[in-house]
Backbone as a chain_set.jsonl record, in Angstrom:
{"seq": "XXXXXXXXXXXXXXXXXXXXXXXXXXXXXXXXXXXXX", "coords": {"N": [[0.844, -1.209, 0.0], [0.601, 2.174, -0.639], [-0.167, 4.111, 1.179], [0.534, 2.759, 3.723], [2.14, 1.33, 3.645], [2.154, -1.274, 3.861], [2.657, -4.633, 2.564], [0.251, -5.24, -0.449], [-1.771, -6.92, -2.268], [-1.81, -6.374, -5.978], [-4.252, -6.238, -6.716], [-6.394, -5.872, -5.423], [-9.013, -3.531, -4.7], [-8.729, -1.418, -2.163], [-6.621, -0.844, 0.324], [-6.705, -3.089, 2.755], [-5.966, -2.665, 5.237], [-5.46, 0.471, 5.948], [-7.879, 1.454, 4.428], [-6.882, 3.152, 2.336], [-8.167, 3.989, -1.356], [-7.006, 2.035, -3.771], [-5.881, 2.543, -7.106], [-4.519, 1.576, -10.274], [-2.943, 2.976, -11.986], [-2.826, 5.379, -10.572], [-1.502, 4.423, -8.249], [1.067, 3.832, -9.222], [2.245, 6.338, -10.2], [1.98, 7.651, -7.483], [4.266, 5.653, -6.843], [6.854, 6.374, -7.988], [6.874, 9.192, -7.645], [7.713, 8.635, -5.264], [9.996, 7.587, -5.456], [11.656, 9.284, -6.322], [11.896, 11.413, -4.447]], "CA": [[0.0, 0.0, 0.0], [1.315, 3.148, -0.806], [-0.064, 4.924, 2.087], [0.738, 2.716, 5.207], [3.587, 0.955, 3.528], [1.818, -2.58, 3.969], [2.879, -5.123, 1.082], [-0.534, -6.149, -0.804], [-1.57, -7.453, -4.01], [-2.254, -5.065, -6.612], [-5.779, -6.699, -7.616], [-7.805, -4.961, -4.498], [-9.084, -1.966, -4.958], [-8.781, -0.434, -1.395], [-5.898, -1.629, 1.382], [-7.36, -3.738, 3.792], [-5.661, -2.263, 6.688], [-5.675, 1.632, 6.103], [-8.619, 1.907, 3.731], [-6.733, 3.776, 1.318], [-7.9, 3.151, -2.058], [-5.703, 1.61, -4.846], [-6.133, 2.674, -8.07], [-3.303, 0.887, -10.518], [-2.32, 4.272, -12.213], [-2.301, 6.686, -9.505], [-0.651, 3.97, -7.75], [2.047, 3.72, -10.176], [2.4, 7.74, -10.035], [2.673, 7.86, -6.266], [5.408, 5.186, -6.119], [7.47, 6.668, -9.454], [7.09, 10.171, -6.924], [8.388, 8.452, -3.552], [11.158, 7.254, -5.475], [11.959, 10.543, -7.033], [12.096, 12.051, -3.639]], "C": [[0.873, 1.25, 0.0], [1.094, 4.477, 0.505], [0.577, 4.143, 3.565], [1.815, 1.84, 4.703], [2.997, -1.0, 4.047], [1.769, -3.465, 2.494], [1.315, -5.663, 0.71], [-0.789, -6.076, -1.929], [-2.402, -6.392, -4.388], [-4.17, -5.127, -7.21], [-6.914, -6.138, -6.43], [-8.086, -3.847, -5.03], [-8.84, -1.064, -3.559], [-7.333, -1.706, -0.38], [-6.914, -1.686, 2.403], [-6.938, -3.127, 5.378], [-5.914, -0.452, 6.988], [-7.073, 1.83, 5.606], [-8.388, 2.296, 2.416], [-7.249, 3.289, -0.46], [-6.829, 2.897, -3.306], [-6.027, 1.423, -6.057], [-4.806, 2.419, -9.313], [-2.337, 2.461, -11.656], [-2.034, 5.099, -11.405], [-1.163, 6.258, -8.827], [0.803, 4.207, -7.82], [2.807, 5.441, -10.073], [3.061, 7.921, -8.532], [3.965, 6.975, -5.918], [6.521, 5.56, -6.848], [7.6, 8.025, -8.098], [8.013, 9.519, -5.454], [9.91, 8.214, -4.105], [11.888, 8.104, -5.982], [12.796, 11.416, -5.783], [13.04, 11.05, -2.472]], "O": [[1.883, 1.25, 0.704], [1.843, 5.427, 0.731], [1.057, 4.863, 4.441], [2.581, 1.564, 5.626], [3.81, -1.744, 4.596], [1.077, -3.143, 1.528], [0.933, -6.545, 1.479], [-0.213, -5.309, -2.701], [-3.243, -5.732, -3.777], [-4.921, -4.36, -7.814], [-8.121, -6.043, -6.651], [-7.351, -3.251, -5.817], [-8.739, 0.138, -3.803], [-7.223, -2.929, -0.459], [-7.689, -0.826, 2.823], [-7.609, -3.214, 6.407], [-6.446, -0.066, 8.029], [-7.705, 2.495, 6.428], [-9.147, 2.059, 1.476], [-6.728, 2.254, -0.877], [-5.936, 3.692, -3.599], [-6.464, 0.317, -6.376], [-3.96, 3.304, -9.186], [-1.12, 2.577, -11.794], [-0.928, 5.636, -11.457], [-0.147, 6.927, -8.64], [1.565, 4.607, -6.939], [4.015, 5.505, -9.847], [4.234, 8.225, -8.317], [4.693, 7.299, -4.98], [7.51, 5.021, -6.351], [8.613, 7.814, -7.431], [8.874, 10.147, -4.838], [10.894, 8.537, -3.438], [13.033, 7.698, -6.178], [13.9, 11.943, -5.921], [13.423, 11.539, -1.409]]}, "num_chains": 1, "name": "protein.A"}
């Protein structure tokens, strides 16, 4: 998960533990940015 940093499979749509949801583009965007920074 890209917000609480919990490994899960990319086929949910929301992390099971935060809520956040997981959309496979934005995704892709926010982890392309973390690794930027």
């Amino acid at each position: 998960c890209t917000n609480c940093g919990i490994e899960i499979g990319r086929k949910v749509a929301y992390c099971p533990f935060c809520g956040t949801q997981l959309a496979p583009e934005e995704e892709s965007k926010v982890e392309n940015s973390n690794v930027q920074e």
